[in-house]
N, C-alpha and C positions, 0 to 999 in steps of 0.2 A: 403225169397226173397231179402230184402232189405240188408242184410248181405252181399249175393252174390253179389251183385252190385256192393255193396263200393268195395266189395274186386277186380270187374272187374275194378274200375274206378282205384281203386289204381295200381294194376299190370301193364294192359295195357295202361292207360293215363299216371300212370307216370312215368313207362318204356319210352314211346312215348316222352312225356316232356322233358327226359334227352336229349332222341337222336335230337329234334329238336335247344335243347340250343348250345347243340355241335355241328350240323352240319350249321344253319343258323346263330349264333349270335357268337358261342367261335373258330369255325373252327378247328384247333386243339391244346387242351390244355398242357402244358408242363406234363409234367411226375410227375415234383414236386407237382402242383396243384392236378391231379387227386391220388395222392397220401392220399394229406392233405382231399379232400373230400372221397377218399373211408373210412382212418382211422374215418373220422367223421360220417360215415356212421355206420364203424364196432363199434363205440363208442354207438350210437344210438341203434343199435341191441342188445349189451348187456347190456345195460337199459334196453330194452324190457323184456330180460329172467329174468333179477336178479329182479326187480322191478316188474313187471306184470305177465309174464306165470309163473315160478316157485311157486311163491306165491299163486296164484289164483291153480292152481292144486294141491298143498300143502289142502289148503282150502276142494275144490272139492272132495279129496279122502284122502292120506294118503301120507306121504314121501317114505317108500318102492316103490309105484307107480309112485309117480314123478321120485325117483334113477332109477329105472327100465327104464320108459322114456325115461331121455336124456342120457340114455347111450346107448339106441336102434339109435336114432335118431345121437349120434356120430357115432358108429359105422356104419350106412345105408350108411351117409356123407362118411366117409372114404372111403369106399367098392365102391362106384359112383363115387368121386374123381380119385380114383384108374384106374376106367375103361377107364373112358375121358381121364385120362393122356395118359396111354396106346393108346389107338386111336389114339390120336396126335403123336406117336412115337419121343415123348420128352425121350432124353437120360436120365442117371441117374443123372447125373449134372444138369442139366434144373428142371426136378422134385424136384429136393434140392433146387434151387434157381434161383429165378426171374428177371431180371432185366429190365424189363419192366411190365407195367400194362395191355397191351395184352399180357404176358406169364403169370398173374395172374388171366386173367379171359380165359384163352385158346384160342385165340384169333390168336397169329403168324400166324397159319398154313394160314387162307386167306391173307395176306400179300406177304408170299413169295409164295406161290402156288396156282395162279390166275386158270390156268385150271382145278383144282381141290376146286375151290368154294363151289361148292356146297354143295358137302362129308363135308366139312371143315367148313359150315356154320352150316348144322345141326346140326354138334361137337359140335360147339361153343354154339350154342340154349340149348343144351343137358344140357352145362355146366353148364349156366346161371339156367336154368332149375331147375337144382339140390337148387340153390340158393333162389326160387322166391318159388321152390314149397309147401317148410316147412313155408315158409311167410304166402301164403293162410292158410295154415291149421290150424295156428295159429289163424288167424282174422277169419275164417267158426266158428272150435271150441268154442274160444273163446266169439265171437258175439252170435252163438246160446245159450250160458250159460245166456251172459248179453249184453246186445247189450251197452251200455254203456265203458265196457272195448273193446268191439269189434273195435269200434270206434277209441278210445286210442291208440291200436295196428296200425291201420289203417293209423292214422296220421301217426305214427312213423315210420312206414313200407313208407310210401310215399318219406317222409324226406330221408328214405337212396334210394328208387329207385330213385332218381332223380340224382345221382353221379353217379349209375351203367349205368345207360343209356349213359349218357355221355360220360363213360370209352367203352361201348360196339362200337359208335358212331365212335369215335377218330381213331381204327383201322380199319372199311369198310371202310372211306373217303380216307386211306392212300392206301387201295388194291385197289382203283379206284372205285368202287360203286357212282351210282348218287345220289343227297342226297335225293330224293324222294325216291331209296331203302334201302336208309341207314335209314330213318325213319321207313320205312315200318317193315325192321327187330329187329329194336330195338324195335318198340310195340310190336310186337309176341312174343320176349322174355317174357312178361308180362301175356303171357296166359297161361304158366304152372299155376302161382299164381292163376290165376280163375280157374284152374282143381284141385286147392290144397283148396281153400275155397269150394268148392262141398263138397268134401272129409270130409273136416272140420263137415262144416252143417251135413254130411251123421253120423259122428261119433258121433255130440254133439245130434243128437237123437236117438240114441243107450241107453244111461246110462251115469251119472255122470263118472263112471269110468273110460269109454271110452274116454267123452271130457277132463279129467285129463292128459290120459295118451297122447293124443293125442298133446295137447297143451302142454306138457313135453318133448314129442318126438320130435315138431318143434324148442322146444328151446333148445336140444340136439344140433339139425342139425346146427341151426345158429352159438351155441356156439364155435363150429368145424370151423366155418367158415370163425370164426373172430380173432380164436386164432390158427387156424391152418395155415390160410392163409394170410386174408388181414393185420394183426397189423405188424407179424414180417416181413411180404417181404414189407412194406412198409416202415419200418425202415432201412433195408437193400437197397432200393432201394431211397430213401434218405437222409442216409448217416449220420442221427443225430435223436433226440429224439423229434422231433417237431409232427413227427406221434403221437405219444404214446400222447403226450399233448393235441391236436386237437379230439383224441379217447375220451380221459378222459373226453373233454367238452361236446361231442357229450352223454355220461354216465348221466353228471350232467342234459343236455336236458331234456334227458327220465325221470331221476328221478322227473324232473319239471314235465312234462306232466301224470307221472302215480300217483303224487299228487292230480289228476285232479278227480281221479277213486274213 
């Protein structure tokens, strides 16, 4: 139970926490900023997988099951990626490349298609979704093996929700949303993560194997997500190697915090 928690406090508190930075305090932040914290974000996340879940599943079972793992967990990513694009009926240009941080998180379609909210909000939920929900599963997994790394996860996972809120935030305020819904929606994104640490817990009391594979599979999906999407459209998007720099710091973070374990 306690596992579950942190993982609600983290998803939906600091989901909420981003959207309220950016709607009360940052209004809306230039492109280049949300840029420099998604990459610090995507930097964080992959310190989590190199440093904590690979290893710790490594541990837990065998390397065969970790490879098996993140390569389930890329390919899921892809295969969902795929769908949401589609949905948005983003051309084949737009799906090659980004040049905004709501065409990275799916985001446009409520911007320019106000009567169409709603469809477009779900999408967007969906998208994010995809993102938060190998989070949980991570910190469910994880936490139920040792509640110690579970924790670790937790931080680190918080550390990068609080940019994506803000990046989610930036685009309702500009489709017109009051910022009482603009918050409301950026916490909900955060409740996949609480249906993905369930999941988590449900697997880490299955068998060691399970919680292996499991916490392999989430770092699969993340892997996908910071090298498929957020590093290089953020380097593309501006314009210099200052992303890639800010990722690396956002690496050495985690490595600090999974010394902790």
């Amino acid at each position: 139970m306690q596992i579950i928690i942190v993982t609600a406090i983290v998803g939906i508190a600091g989901m909420g926490a981003g959207g309220v930075i950016s709607t009360l305090l940052l209004k809306r932040p230039s492109e280049k900023i949300m840029c420099w914290m998604l990459s610090f974000a995507a930097g964080i996340m992959t310190g989590i997988v190199c440093f904590s879940l690979i290893p710790e599943a490594v541990d837990i079972s065998n390397i065969p099951i970790t490879i098996i793992g993140v390569i389930l967990g890329i390919v899921v990513i892809m295969l969902l990626n795929r769908i949401v694009d589609k949905a948005t009926k983003m051309s084949t240009e737009e799906l090659a490349l980004h040049h905004t941080h709501e065409d990275l998180i799916h985001a446009r379609p409520i911007i320019e298609n106000r009567p169409k909210m709603l469809r477009s909000g779900i999408i967007m939920l969906t998208a994010i979704g995809l993102h938060n929900l190998p989070e949980g599963i991570a910190i469910g997994a994880g936490g139920t093996h040792d509640i110690t790394l579970g924790m670790i996860l937790a931080l680190m996972i918080l550390l990068h929700n609080l940019p994506e809120g803000m990046a989610i935030a930036a685009p309702l305020l500009a489709g017109g949303l009051s910022k009482w819904k603009v918050i409301l929606i950026t916490t909900l994104t955060g409740v996949p993560m609480l249906i993905g640490g369930l999941i988590g817990v449900l697997a880490g009391n299955i068998s060691d194997t399970a919680v292996a594979l499991s916490i392999s599979i989430a770092g699969g999906a993340m892997l996908y997500v910071v090298f498929g999407e957020i590093i290089p459209q953020s380097v593309v998007m501006t314009k210099n190697r200052t992303a890639t720099l800010i990722a690396l710091s956002g690496i050495i973070l985690a490595l600090t915090l999974s010394l902790l374990h």
